[in-house]
Backbone as JSON, one array per atom type, in Angstrom:
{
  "sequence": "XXXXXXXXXXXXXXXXXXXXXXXXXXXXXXXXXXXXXXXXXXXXXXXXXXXXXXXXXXXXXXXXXXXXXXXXXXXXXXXXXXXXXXXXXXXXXXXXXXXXXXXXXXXXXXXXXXXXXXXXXXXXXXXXXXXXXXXXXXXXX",
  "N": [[-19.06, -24.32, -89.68], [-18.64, -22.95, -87.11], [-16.81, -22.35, -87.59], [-16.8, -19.8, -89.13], [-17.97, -18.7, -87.99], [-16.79, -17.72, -85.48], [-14.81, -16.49, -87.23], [-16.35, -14.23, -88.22], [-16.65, -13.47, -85.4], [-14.03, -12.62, -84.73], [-13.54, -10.86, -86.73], [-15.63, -8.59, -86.01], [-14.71, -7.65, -83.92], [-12.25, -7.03, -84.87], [-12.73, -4.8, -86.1], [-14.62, -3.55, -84.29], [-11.85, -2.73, -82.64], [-10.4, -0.9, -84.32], [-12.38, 1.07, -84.64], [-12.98, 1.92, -82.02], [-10.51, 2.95, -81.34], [-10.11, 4.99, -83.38], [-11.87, 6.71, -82.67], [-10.84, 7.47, -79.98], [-8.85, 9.19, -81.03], [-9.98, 10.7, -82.51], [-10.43, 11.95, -80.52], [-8.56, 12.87, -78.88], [-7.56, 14.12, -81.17], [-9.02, 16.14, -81.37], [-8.41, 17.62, -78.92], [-5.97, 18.46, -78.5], [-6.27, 20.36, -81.27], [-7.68, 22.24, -79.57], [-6.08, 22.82, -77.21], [-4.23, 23.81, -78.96], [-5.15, 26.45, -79.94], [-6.02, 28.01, -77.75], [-3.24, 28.12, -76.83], [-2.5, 29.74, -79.49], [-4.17, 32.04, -79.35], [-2.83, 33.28, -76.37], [-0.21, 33.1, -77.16], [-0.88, 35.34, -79.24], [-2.28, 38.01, -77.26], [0.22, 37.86, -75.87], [2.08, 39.0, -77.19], [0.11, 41.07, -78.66], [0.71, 42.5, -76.07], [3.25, 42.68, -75.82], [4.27, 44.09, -77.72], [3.56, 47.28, -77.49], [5.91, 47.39, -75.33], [8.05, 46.99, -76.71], [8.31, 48.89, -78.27], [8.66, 51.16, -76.27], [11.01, 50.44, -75.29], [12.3, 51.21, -77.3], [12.07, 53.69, -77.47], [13.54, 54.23, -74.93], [16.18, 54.16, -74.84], [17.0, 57.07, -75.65], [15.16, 58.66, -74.17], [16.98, 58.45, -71.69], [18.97, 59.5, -73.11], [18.19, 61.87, -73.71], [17.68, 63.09, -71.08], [20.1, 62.53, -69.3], [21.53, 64.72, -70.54], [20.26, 67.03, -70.15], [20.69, 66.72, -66.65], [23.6, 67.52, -66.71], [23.36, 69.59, -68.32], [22.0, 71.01, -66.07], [23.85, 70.99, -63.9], [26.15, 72.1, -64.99], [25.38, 74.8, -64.66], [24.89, 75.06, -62.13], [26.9, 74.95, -60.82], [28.58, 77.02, -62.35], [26.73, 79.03, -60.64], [27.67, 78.73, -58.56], [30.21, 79.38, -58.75], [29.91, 82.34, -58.95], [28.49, 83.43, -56.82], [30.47, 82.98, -54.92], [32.06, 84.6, -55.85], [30.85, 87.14, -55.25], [30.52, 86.93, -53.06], [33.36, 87.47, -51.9], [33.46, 89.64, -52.98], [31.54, 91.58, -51.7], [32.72, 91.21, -49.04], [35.12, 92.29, -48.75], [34.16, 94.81, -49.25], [32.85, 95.37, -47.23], [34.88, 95.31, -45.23], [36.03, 98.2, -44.87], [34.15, 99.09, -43.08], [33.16, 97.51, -41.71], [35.71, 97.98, -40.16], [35.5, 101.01, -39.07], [33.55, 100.5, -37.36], [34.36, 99.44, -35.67], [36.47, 101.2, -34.71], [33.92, 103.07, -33.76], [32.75, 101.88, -31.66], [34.69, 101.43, -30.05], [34.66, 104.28, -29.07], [32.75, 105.21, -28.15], [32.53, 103.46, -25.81], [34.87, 104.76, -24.79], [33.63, 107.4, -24.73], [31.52, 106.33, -22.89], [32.62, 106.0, -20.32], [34.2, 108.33, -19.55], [32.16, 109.87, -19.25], [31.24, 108.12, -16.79], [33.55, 109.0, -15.13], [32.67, 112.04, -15.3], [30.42, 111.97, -13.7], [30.8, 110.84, -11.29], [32.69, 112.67, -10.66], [30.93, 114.59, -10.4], [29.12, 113.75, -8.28], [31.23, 113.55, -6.4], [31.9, 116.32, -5.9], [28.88, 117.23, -5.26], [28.78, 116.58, -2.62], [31.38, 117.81, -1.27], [29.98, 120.34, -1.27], [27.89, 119.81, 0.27], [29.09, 119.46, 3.11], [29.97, 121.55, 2.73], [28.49, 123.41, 3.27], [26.93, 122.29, 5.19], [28.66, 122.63, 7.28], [29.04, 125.72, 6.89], [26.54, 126.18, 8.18], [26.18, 125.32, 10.45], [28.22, 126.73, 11.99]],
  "CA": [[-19.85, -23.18, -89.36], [-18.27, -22.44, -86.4], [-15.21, -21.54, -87.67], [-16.91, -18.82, -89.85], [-19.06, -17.39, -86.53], [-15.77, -17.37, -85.18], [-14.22, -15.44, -87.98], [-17.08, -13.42, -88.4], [-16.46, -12.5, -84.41], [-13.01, -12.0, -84.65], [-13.4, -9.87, -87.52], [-16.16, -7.26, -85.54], [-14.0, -7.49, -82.92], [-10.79, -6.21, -85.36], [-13.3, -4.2, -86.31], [-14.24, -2.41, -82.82], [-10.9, -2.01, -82.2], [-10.04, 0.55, -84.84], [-13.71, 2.74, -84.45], [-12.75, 2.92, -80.69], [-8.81, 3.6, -81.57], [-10.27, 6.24, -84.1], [-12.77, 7.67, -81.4], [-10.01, 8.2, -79.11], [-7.85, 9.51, -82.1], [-10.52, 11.83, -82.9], [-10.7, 13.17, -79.01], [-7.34, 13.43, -78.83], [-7.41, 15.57, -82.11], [-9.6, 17.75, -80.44], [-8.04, 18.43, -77.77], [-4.24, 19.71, -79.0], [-6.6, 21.62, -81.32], [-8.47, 23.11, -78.67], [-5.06, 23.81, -76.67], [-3.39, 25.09, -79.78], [-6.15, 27.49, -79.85], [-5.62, 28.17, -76.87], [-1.82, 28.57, -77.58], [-2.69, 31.06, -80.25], [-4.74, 33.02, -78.41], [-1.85, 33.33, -75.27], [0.43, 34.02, -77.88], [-1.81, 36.54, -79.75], [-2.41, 38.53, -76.67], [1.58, 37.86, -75.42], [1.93, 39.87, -78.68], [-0.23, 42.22, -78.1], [1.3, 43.26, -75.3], [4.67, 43.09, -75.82], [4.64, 45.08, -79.07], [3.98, 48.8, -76.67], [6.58, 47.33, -74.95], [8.96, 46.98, -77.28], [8.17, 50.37, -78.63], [8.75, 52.13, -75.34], [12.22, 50.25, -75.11], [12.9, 51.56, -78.32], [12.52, 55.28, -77.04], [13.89, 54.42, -73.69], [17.27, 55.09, -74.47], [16.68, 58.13, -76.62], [14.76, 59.3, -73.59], [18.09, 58.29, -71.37], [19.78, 60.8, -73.84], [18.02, 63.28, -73.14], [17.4, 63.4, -69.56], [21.83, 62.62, -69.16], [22.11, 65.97, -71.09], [19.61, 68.2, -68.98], [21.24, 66.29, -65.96], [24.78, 68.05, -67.08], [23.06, 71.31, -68.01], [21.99, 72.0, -64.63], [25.01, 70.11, -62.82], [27.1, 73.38, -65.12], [24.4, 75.92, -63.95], [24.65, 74.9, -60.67], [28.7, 75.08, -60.79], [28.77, 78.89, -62.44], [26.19, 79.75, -59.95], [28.12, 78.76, -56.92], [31.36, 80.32, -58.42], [29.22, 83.88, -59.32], [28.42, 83.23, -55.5], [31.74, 82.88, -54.3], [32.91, 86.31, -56.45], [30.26, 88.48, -55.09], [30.96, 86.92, -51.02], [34.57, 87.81, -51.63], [33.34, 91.3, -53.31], [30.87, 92.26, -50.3], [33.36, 91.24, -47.68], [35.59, 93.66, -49.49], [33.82, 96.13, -49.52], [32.33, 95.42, -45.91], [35.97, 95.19, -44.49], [36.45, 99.21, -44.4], [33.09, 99.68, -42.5], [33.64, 97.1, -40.04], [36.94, 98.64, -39.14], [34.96, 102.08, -38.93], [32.3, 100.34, -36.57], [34.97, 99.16, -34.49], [36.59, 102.53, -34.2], [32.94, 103.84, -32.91], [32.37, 101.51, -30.41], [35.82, 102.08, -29.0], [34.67, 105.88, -29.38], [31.59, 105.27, -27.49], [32.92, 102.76, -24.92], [35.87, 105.85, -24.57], [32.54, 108.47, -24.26], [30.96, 105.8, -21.15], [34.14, 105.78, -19.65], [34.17, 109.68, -19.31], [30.59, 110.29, -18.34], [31.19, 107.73, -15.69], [34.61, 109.78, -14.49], [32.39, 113.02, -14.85], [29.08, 111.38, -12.85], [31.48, 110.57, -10.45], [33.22, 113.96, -10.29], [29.71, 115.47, -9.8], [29.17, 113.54, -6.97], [32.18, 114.15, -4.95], [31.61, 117.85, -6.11], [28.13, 117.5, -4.72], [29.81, 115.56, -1.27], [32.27, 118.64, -0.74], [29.16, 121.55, -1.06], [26.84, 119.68, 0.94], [29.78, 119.55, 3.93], [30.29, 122.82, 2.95], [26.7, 124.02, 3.36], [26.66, 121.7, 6.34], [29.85, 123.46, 8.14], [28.88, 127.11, 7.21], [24.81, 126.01, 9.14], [26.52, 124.81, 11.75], [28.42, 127.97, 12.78]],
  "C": [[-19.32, -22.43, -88.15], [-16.91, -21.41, -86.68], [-15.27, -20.19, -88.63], [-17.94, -18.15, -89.0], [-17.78, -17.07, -86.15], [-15.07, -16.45, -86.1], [-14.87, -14.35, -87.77], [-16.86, -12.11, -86.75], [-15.31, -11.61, -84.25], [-12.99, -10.8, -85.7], [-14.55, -8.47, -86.85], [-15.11, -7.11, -84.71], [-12.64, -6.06, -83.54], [-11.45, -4.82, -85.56], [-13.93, -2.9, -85.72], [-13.31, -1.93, -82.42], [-10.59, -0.6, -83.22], [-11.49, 1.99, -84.81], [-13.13, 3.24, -82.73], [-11.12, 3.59, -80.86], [-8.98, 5.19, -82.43], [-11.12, 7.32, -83.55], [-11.82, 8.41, -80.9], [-9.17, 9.17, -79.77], [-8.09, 10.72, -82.28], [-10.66, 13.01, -81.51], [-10.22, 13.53, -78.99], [-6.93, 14.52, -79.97], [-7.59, 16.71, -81.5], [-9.02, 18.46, -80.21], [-6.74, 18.53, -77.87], [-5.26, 20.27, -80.22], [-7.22, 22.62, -80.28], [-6.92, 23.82, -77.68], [-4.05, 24.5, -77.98], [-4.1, 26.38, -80.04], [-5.79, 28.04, -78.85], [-4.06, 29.13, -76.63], [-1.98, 29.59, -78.16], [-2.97, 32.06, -79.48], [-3.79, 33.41, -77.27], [-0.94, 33.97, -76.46], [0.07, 35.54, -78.33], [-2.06, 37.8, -78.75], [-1.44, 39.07, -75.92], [2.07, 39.06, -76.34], [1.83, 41.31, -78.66], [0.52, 43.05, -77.06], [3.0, 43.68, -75.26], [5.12, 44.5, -76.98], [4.63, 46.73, -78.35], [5.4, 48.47, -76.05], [7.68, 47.53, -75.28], [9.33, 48.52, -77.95], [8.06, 51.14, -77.38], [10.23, 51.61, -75.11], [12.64, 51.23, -76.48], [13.31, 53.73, -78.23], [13.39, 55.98, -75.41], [15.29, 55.39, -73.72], [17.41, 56.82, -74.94], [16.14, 59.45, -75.06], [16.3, 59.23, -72.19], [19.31, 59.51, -71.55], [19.53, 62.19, -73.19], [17.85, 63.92, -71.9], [19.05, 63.54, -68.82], [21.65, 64.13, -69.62], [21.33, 67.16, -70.04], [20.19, 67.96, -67.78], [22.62, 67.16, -65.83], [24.78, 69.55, -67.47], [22.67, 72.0, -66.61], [22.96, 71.71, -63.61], [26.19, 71.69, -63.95], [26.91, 74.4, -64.54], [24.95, 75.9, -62.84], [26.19, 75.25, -60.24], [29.17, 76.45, -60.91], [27.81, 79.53, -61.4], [26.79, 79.66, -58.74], [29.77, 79.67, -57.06], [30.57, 82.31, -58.68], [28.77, 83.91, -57.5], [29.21, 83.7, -54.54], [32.25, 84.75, -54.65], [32.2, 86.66, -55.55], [30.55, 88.14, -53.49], [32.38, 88.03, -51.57], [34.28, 89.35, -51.99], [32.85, 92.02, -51.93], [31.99, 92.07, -49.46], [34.69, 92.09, -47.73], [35.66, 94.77, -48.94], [33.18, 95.99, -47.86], [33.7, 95.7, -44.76], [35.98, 96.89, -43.9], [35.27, 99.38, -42.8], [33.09, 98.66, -40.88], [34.97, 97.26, -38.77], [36.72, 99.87, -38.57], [34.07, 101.8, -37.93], [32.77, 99.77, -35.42], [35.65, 100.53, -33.57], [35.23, 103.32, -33.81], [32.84, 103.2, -31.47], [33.57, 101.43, -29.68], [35.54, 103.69, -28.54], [33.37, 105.54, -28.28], [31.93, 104.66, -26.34], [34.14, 103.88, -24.03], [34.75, 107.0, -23.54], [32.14, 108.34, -22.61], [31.77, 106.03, -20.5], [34.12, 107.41, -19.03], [33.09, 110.07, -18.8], [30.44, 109.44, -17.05], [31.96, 108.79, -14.82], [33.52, 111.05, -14.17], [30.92, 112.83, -13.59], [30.23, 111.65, -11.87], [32.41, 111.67, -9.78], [31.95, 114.51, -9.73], [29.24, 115.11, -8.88], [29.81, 113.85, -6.3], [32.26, 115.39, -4.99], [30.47, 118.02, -4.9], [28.46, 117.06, -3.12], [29.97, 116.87, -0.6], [30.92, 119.69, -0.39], [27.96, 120.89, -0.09], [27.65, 119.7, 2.54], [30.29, 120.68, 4.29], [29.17, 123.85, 3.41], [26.41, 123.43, 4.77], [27.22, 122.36, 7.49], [29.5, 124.76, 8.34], [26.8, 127.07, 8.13], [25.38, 126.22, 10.14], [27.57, 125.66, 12.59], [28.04, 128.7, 12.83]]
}
């Protein structure tokens, strides 16, 4: 009799071991479903976001294109506008050359004029000098 209590224990025993082995079995299921869920969801949302992403790379270069080319249209602009620049200096200074040789011949002409109105100032003084010595001389006899 003993030896069939004894069986009988060893056999709940074998018996406990696999419900708690299948407990834990079943937790552990769980829980890698619960993080593959998890998983999904991270993915799913990784996803989400990447997909604008990928579709704004996809127009990046395109937009690259086009911004290089306007880049090169105003880098020509900017090149004919500095030689259309250049012409019209060299035209005005041209055409400015006679007038500043004409504006030099005045102010020699005018600087000539001072020059003479000093000499005649200066005559009209020692003019006025002589008649006031002369006006002085004929008083005074």
């Amino acid at each position: 009799m003993e030896t069939k209590t004894e069986l009988e224990k060893n056999d709940k025993k074998k018996d406990d071991k696999p419900i708690v082995l299948d407990a834990a079995r079943k937790k552990e299921h769980q829980m890698v479903e619960r993080e593959v869920e998890k998983l999904r969801g991270f993915i799913q949302t990784l996803t989400r976001s990447a997909n604008p992403l990928g579709k704004t790379m996809d127009y990046l270069q395109e937009d690259m294109d086009s911004m290089q080319k306007e880049l090169d249209k105003w880098k020509r602009e900017n090149k004919e506008h500095s030689l259309a620049i250049k012409r019209e200096q060299n035209v005005t200074e041209g055409e400015l050359e006679p007038l500043y040789a004409q504006l030099s011949e005045l102010d020699q002409s005018i600087a000539d004029q001072l020059e003479l109105i000093g000499a005649v100032k200066s005559k009209i003084l020692r003019n006025e000098e002589k008649m006031a010595k002369m006006m002085n001389s004929v008083v005074l006899s």
